[in-house]
ZADO-1210 file (C-alpha; in nm, 4 decimals, padded with zeros to 6 digits):
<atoms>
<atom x="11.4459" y="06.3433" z="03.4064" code="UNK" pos="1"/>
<atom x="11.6149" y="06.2039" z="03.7017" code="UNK" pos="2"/>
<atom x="11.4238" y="06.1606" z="04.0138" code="UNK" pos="3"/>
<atom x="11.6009" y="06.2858" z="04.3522" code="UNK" pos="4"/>
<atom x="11.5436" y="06.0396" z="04.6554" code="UNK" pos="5"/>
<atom x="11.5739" y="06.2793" z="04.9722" code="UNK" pos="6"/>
<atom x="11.5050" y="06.0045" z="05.2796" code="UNK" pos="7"/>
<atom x="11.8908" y="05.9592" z="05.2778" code="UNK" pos="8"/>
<atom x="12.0579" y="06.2900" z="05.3043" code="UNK" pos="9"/>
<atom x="11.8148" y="06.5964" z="05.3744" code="UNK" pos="10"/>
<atom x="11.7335" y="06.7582" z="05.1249" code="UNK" pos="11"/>
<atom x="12.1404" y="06.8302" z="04.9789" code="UNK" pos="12"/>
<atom x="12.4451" y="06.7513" z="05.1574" code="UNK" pos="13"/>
<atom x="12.6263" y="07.0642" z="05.3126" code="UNK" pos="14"/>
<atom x="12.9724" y="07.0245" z="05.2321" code="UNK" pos="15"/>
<atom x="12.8301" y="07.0971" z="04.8909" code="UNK" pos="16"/>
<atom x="12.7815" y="07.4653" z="04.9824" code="UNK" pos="17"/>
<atom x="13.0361" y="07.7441" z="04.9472" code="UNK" pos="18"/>
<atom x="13.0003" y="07.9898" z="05.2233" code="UNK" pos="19"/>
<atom x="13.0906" y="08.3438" z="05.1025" code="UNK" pos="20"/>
<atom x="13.3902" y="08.5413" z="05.2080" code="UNK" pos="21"/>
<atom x="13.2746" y="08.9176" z="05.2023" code="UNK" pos="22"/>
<atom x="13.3114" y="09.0643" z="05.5127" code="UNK" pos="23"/>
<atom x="13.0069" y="09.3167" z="05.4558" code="UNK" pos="24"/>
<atom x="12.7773" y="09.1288" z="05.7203" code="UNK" pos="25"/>
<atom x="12.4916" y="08.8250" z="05.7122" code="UNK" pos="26"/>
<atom x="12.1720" y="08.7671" z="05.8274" code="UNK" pos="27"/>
<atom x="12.1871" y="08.3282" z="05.8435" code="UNK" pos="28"/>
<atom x="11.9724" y="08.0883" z="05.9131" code="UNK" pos="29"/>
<atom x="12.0819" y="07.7380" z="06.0493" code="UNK" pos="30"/>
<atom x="11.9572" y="07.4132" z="06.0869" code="UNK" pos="31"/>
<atom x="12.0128" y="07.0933" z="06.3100" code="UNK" pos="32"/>
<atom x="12.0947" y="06.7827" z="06.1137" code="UNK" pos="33"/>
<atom x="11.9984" y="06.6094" z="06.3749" code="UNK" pos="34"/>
<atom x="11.6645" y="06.7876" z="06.4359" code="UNK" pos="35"/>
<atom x="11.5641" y="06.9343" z="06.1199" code="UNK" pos="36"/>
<atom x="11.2564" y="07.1652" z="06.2730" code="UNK" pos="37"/>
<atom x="11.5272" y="07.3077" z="06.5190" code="UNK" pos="38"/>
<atom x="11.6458" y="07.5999" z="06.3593" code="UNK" pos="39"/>
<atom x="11.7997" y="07.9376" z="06.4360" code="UNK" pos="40"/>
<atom x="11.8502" y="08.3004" z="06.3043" code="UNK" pos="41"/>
<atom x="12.1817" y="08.5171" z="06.3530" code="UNK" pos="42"/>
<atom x="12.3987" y="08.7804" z="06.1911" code="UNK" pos="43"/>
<atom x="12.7536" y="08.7986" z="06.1546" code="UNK" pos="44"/>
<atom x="13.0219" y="08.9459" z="05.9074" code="UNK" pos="45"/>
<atom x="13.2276" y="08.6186" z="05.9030" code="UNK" pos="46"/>
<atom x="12.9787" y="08.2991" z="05.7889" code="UNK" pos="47"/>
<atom x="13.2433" y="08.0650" z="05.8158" code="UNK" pos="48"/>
<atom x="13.3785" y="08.1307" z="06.1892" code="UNK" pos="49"/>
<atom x="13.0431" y="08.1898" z="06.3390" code="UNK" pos="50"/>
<atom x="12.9074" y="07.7907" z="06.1619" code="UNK" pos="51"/>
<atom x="13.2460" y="07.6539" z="06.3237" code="UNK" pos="52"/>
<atom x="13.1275" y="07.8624" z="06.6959" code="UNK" pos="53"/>
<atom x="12.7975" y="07.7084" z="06.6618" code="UNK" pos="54"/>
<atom x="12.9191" y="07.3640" z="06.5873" code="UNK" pos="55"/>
<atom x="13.1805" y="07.3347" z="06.8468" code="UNK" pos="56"/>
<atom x="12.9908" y="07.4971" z="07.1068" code="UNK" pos="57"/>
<atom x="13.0554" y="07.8521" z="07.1329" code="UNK" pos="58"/>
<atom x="12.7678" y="07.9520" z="06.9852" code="UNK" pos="59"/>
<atom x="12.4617" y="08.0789" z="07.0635" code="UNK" pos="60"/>
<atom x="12.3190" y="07.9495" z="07.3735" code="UNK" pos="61"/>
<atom x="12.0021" y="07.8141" z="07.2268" code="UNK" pos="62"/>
<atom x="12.2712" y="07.6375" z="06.9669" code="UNK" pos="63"/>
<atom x="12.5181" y="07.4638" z="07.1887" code="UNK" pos="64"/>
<atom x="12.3530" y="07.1801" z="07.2866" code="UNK" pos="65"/>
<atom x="12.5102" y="06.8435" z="07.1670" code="UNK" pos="66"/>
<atom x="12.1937" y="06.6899" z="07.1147" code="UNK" pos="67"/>
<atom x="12.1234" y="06.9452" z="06.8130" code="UNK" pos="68"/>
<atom x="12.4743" y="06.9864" z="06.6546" code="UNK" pos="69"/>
<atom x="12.5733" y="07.0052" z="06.3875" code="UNK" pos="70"/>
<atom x="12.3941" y="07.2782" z="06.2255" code="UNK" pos="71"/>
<atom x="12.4084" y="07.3648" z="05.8255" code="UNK" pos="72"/>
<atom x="12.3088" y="07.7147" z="05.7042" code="UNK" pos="73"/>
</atoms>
């Protein structure tokens, strides 16, 4: 059994993910990186565009602070 260390990227790494590609509609949740009890819930039909608004800034406005970005889902 292998034992997972999780001080050094929390808790997997994102890029690791595949985002799906339906266009039927989401209900996401994201989370700072930097801040990991800052999170935030949204909908959209397109996963991928809407994580690339949030992380460059054209998000929501609770989401577009630097400080905070970027955000995984």
């Amino acid at each position: 059994m292998t034992e997972i260390n999780y001080t050094s990227t929390f808790p997997f790494r994102t890029c690791d993910i595949d985002l799906p590609d339906d266009p039927s509609g989401y209900v996401y949740m994201l989370l700072s990186t930097k801040d990991t009890n800052r999170t935030y819930i949204g909908q959209a039909k397109c996963l991928r565009s809407r994580i690339n608004a949030h992380n460059g800034g054209g998000g929501a406005k609770v989401t577009h602070l630097l400080k905070y970005r970027p955000y995984c889902m």
